[in-house]
C-alpha positions as CSV (number, residue, x, y, z in Angstrom):
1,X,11.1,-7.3,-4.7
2,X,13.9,-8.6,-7.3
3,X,14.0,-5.1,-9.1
4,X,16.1,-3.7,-6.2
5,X,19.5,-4.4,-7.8
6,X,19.2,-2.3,-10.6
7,X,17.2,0.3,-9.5
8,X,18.9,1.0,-5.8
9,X,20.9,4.1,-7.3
10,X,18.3,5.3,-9.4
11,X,15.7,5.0,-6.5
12,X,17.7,7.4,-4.3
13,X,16.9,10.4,-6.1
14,X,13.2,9.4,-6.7
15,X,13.1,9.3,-3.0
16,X,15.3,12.4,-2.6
17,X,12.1,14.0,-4.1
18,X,9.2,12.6,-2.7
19,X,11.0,12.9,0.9
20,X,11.5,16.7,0.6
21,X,8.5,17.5,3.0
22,X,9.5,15.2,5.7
23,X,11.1,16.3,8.4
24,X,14.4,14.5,10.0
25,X,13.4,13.4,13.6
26,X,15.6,12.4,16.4
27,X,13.0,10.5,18.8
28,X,14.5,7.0,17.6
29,X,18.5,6.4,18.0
30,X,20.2,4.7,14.9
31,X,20.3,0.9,14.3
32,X,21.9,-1.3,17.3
33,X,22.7,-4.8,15.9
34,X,20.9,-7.7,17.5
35,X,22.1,-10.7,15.7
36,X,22.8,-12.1,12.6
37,X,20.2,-13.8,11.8
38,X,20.7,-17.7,10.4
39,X,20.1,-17.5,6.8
40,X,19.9,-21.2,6.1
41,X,16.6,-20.8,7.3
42,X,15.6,-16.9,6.6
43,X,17.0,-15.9,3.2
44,X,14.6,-14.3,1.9
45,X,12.4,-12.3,5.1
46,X,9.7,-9.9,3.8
47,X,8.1,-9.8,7.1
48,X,8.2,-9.1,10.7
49,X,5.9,-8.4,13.3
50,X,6.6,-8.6,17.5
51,X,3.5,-11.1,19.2
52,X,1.1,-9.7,21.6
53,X,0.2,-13.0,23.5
54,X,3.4,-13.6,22.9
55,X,5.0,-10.6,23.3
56,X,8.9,-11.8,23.6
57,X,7.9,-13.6,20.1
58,X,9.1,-12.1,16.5
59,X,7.5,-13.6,14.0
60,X,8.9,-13.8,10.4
61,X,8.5,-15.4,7.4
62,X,10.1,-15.8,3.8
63,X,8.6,-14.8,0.3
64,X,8.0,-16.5,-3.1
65,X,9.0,-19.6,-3.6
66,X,9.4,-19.9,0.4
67,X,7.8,-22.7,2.5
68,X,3.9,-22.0,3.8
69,X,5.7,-21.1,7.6
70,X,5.6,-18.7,9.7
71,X,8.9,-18.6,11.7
72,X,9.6,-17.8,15.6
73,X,12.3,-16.0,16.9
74,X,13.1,-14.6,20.1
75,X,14.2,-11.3,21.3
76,X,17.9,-11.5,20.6
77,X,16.9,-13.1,17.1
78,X,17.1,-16.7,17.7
79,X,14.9,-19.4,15.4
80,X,12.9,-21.3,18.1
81,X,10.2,-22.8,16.6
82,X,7.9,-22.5,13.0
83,X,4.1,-22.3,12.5
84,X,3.0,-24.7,9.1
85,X,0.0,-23.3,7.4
86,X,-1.7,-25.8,6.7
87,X,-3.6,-25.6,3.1
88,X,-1.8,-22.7,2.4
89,X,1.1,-21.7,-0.3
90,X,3.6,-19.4,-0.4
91,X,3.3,-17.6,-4.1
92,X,4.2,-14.4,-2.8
93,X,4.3,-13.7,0.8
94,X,5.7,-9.8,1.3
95,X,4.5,-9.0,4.9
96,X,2.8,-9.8,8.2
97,X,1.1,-7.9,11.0
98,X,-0.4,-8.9,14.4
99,X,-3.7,-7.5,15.0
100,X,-7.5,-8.3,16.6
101,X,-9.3,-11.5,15.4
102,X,-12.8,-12.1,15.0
103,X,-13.5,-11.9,18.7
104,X,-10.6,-9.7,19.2
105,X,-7.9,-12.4,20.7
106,X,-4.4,-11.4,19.1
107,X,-4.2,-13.1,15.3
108,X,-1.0,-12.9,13.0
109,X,-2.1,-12.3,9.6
110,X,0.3,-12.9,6.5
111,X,-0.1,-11.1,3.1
112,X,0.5,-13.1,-0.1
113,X,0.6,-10.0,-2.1
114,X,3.5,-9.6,-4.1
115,X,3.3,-9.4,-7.3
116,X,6.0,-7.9,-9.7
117,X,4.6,-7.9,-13.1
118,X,0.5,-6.9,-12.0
119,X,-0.6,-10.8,-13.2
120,X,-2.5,-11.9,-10.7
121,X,-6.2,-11.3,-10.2
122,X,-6.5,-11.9,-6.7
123,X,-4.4,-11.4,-3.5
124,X,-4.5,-13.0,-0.4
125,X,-4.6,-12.9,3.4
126,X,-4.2,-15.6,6.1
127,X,-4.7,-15.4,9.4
128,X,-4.2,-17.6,13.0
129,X,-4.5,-17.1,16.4
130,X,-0.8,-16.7,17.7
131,X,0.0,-20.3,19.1
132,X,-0.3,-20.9,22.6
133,X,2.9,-22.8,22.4
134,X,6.0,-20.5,21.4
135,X,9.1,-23.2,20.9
136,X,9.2,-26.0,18.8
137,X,7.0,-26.6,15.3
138,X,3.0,-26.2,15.3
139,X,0.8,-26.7,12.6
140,X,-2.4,-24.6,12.2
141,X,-5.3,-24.3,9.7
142,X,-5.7,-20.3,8.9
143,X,-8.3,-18.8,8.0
144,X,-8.2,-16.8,4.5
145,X,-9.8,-14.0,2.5
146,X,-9.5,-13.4,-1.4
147,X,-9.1,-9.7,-1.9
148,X,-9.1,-8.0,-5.4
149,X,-8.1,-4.4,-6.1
150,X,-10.6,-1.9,-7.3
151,X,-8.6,-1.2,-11.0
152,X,-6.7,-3.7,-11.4
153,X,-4.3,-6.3,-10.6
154,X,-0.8,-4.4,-8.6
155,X,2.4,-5.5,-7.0
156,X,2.3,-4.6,-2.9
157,X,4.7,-5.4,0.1
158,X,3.3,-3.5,3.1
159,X,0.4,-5.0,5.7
160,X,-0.7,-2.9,8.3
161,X,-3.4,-4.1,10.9
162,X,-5.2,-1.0,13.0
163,X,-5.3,-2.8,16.8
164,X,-7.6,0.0,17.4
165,X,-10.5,-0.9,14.6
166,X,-9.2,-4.3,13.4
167,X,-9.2,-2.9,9.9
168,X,-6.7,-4.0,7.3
169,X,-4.4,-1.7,5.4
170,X,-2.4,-2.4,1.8
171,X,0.2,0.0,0.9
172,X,0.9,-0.4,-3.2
173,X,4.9,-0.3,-4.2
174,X,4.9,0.2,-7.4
175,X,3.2,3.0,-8.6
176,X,5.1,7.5,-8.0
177,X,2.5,7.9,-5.2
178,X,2.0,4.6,-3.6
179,X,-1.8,3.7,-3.3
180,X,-3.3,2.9,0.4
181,X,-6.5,0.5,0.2
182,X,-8.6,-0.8,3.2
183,X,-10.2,-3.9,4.5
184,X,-12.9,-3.2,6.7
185,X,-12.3,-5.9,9.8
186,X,-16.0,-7.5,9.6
187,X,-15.6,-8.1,5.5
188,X,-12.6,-10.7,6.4
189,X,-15.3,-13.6,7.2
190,X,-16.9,-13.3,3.6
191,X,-13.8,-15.3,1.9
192,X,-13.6,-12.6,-0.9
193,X,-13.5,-8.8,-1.2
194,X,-12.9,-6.0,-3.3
195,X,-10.5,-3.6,-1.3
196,X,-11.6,0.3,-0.7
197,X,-9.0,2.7,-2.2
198,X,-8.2,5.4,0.1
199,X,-5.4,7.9,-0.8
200,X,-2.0,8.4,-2.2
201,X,1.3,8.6,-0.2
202,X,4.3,10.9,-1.4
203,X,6.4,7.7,-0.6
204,X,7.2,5.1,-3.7
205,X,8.6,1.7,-3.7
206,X,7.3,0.7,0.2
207,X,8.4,-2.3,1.4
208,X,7.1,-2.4,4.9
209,X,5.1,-1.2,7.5
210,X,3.8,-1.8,10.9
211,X,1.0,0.4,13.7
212,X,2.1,0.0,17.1
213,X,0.3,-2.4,19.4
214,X,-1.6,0.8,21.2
215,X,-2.7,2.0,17.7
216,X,-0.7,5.7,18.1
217,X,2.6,5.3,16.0
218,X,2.5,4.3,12.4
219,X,5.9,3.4,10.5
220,X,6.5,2.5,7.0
221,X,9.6,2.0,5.2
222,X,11.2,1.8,1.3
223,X,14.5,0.8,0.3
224,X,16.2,3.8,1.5
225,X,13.7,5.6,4.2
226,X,11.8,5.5,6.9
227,X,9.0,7.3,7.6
228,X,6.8,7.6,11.1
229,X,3.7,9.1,11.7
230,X,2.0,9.7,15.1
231,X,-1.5,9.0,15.7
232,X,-3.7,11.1,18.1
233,X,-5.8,9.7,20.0
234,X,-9.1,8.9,18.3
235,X,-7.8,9.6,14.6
236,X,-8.1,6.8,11.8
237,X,-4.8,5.7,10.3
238,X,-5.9,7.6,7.3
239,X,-5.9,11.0,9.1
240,X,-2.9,10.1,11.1
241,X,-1.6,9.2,7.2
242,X,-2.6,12.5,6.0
243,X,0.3,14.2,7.8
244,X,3.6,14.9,6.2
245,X,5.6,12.1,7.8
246,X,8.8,12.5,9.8
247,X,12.4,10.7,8.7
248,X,13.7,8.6,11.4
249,X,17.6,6.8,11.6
250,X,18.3,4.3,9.3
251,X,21.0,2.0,8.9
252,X,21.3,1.1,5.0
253,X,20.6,-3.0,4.2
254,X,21.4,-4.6,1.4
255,X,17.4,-5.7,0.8
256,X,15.8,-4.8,4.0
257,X,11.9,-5.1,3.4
258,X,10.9,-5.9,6.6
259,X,9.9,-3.4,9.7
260,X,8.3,-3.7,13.2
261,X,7.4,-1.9,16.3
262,X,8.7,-3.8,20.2
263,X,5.3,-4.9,21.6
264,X,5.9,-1.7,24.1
265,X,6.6,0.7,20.8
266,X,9.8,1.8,22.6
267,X,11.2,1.0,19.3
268,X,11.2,-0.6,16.0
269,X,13.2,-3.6,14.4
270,X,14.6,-4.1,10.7
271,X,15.4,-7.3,8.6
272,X,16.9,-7.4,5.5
273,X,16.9,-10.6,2.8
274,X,20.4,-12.0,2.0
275,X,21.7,-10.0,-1.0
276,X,25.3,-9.3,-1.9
277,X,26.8,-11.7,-0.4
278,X,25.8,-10.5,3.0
279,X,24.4,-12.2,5.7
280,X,20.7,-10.4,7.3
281,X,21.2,-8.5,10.1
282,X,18.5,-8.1,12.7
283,X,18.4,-3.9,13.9
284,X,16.8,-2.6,16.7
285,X,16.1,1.2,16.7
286,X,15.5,2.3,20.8
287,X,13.2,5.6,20.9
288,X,15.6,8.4,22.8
């Protein structure tokens, strides 16, 4: 998260080399700028993720230190509203993801996961239903799971939720080959979990990541890439994941560590935290 100011040169190389398999694709046109976004309110986004009940909805949030809300924006990136979760702290929030609930009505999960220095023993998810009402404040009581890593405590920024199975996915940052774990969707309800280990990545430092709202285009992103996957139709997101991803337009931010795909998946949207000096510019990335 912090470590990005004196590593951003250094990183580009590292990336250089675990990029050298991926292919450059031209299905998405570079960044179009939506808005700059108010940053008296989101200094510090980490997440993003595009409703599905409310689909003209972006929901975003800051991380550590941030207030326990999830924010609303609209489609041209304008603050309209906050969700308060109640009960809940902000430690380390580094992404969010909308996906199936427990009876499979749309939920927005947020991932308390961050954690630079491998300290903490456990990790956590919460999760609400996406609020009937999209303008103005709402508070909500989520519901939360305690996760734990199979080896050991590690610092992670990416949340993926599969809209097909419901399963949650964990993408490590910190380690060469970044570390994909799993959360089977029926384990949320026991409060506590160990997460499944799946495979490595040839991607380091990720940041962000989202599955479209049909389940058949997976996109993840670090500092200075991003990387897209399709997904046939019936494949897990760990076969789709075993693919050698393609490299899709980016336009450089000064922090940007959070990604999404339009409800449609006619394209994908950027954030960046305030860093620099320079304000967070929302991106939008239309397929061609």
């Amino acid at each position: 998260m912090k470590s990005v100011l004196f590593t951003f040169l250094g990183l580009a190389s590292v990336f250089q080399v675990f990029a050298q398999d991926a292919s450059v694709d031209s299905a998405f046109s570079v960044g179009i700028p939506v808005k700059t976004i108010d940053a008296q309110i989101l200094n510090e986004v980490s997440g993003l993720a595009f409703g599905k009940s409310q689909p003209g909805i972006i929901y975003v949030h800051n991380d550590s230190g941030g207030e326990p809300k999830v924010y609303m924006l609209d489609s041209l990136g304008n603050v309209v509203g906050d969700v308060e979760l109640l009960g809940a702290t902000n430690r380390d929030w580094e992404d969010i993801a909308v996906g199936p609930g427990k009876y499979g009505e749309s939920n927005v999960y947020v991932a308390e996961i961050g954690d630079n220095v491998a300290q903490y023993e456990t990790i956590r998810i919460y999760r609400f239903a996406e609020p009937i009402r999209s303008r103005g404040s709402v508070k909500i009581t989520p519901e939360r799971i305690d996760l734990t890593y199979p080896n050991g405590a590690m610092d992670a920024e990416t949340l993926m939720v599969d809209p097909v199975s419901g399963d949650i996915f964990i993408l490590s940052k910190r380690d060469k080959e970044n570390t994909l774990f799993r959360l089977p969707a029926e384990k949320f309800q026991s409060g506590s979990a160990e997460l499944e280990e799946l495979m490595k990545l040839p991607i380091t430092s990720s940041v962000a990541g989202d599955i479209s709202q049909d389940g058949s285009q997976i996109i993840i992103k670090n500092y200075l890439e991003v990387f897209y996957w399709k997904r046939k139709k019936g494949e897990s997101v760990m076969e789709a994941l075993s693919r050698a991803p393609v490299i899709v337009p980016y336009v450089p931010e000064p922090q940007g560590e959070a990604i999404g795909f339009s409800p449609e998946g006619k394209s994908f949207f950027t954030l960046s935290e305030v860093r620099f000096g320079i304000q967070p510019v929302l991106y939008r990335y239309p397929k061609n």
